[in-house]
C-alpha positions as a Markdown table, in Angstrom:
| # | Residue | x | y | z |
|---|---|---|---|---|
| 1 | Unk | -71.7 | -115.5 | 61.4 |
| 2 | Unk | -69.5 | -112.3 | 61.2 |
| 3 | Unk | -71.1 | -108.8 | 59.4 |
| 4 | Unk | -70.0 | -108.0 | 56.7 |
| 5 | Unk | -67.9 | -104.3 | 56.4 |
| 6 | Unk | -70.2 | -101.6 | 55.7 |
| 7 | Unk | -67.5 | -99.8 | 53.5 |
| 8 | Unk | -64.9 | -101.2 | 51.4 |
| 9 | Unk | -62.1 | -98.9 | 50.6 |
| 10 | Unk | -60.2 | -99.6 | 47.4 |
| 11 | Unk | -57.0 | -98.3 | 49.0 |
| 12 | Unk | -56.4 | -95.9 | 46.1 |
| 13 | Unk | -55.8 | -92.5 | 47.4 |
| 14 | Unk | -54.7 | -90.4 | 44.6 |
| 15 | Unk | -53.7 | -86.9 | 44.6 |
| 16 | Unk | -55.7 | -86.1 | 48.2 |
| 17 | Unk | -58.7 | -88.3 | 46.6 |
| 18 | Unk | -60.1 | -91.3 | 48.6 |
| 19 | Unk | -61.9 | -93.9 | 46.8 |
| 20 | Unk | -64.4 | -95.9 | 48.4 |
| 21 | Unk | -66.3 | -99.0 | 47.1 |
| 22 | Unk | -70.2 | -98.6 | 48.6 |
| 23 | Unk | -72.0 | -101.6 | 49.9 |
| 24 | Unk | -75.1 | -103.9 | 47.9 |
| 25 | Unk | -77.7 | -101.8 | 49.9 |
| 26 | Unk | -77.7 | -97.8 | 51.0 |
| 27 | Unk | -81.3 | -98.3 | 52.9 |
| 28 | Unk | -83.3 | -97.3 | 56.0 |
| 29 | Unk | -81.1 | -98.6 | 58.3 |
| 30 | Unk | -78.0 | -98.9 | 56.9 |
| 31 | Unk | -77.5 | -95.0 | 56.1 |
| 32 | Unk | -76.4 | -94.2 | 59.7 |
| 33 | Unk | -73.2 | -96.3 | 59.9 |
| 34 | Unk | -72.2 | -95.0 | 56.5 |
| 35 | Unk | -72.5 | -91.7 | 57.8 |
| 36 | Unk | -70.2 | -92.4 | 60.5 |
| 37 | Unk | -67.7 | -93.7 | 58.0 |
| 38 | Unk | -67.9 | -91.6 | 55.2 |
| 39 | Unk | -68.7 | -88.4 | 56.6 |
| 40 | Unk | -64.9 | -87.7 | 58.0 |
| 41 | Unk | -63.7 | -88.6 | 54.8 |
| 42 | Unk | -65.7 | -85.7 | 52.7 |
| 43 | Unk | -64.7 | -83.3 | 55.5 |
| 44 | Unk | -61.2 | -84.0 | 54.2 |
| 45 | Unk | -60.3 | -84.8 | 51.2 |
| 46 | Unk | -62.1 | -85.5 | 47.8 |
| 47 | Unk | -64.0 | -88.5 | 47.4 |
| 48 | Unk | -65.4 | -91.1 | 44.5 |
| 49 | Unk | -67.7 | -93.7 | 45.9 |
| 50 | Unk | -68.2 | -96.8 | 43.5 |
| 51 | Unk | -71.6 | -97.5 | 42.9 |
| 52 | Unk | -71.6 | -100.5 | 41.1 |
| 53 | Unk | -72.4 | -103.0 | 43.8 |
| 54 | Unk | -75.6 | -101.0 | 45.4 |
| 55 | Unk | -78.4 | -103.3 | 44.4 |
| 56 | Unk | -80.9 | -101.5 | 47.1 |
| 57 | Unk | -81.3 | -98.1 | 47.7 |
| 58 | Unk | -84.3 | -96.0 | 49.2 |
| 59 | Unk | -85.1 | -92.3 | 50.4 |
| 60 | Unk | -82.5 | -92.5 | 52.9 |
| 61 | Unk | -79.9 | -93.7 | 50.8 |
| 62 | Unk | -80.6 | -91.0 | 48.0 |
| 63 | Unk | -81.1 | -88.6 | 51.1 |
| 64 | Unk | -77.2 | -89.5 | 52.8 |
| 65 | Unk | -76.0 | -89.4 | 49.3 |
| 66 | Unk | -77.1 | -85.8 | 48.8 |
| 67 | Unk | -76.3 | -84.9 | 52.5 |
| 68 | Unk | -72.7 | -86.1 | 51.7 |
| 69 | Unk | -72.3 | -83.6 | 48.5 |
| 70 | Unk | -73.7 | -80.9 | 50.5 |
| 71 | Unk | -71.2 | -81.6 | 53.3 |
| 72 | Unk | -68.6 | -81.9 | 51.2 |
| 73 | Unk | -68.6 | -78.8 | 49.1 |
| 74 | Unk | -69.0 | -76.8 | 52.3 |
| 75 | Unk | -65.2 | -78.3 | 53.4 |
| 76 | Unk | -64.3 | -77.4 | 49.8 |
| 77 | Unk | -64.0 | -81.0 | 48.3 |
| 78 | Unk | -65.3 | -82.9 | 45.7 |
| 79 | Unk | -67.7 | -85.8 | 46.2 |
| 80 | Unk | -68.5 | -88.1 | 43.4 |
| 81 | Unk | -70.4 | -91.0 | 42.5 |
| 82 | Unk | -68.8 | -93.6 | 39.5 |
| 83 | Unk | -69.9 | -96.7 | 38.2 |
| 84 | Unk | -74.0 | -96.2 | 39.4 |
| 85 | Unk | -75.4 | -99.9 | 39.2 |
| 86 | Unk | -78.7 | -100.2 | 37.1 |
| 87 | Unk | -80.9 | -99.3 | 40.9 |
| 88 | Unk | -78.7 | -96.4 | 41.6 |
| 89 | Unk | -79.5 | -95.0 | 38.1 |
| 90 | Unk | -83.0 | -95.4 | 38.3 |
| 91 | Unk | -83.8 | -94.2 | 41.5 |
| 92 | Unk | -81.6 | -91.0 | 41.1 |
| 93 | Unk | -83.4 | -90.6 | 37.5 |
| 94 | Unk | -87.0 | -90.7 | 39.2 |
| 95 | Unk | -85.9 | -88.3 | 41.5 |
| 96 | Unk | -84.1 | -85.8 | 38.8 |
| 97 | Unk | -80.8 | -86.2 | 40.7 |
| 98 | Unk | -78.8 | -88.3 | 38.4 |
| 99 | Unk | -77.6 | -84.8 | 36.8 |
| 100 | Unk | -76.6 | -83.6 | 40.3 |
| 101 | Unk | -74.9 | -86.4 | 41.5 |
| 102 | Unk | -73.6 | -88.5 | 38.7 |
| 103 | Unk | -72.2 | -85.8 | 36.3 |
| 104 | Unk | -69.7 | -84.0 | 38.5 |
């Protein structure tokens, strides 16, 4: 059975902006190849992840999410997240960063 891609990019690239679609679970795990992926992407150009398919996400996703913004600003681009799923909302609610990284 083949794996499925951890990333799924949309293709658009708009004005220097990449946008990405991010997979059903951003878990323990999981965050480590996204990192590979994404990471030289926010190092050079803006970026909107899609957040509408995540159905899991733990510590270490909310953790590579913020990691991501951080690493981003510091190369002078824009990272942000659109279309959170009902999980993604929550857990970056309980953790007071939907202000942070939603509302960009």
């Amino acid at each position: 059975m083949a794996a499925q891609p951890v990333l799924h990019s949309t293709a658009h690239t708009l004005g220097g902006t990449a946008q990405l679609e991010c997979p059903p679970e951003l878990i323990l795990g999981q965050e480590d190849r996204l990192l590979t992926l994404i990471l030289p992407i926010v190092e050079r150009t803006d970026l909107v992840l899609d957040m509408s398919r995540v159905a899991a996400m733990d510590a270490a996703g909310i953790g590579l999410l913020v990691f991501l913004r951080q690493c981003a600003e510091r190369a002078g681009n824009s990272f942000v997240l659109i279309n959170p799923s009902r999980r993604v909302l929550e857990m970056l609610t309980l953790v007071h960063l939907d202000a942070v990284l939603l509302n960009q």
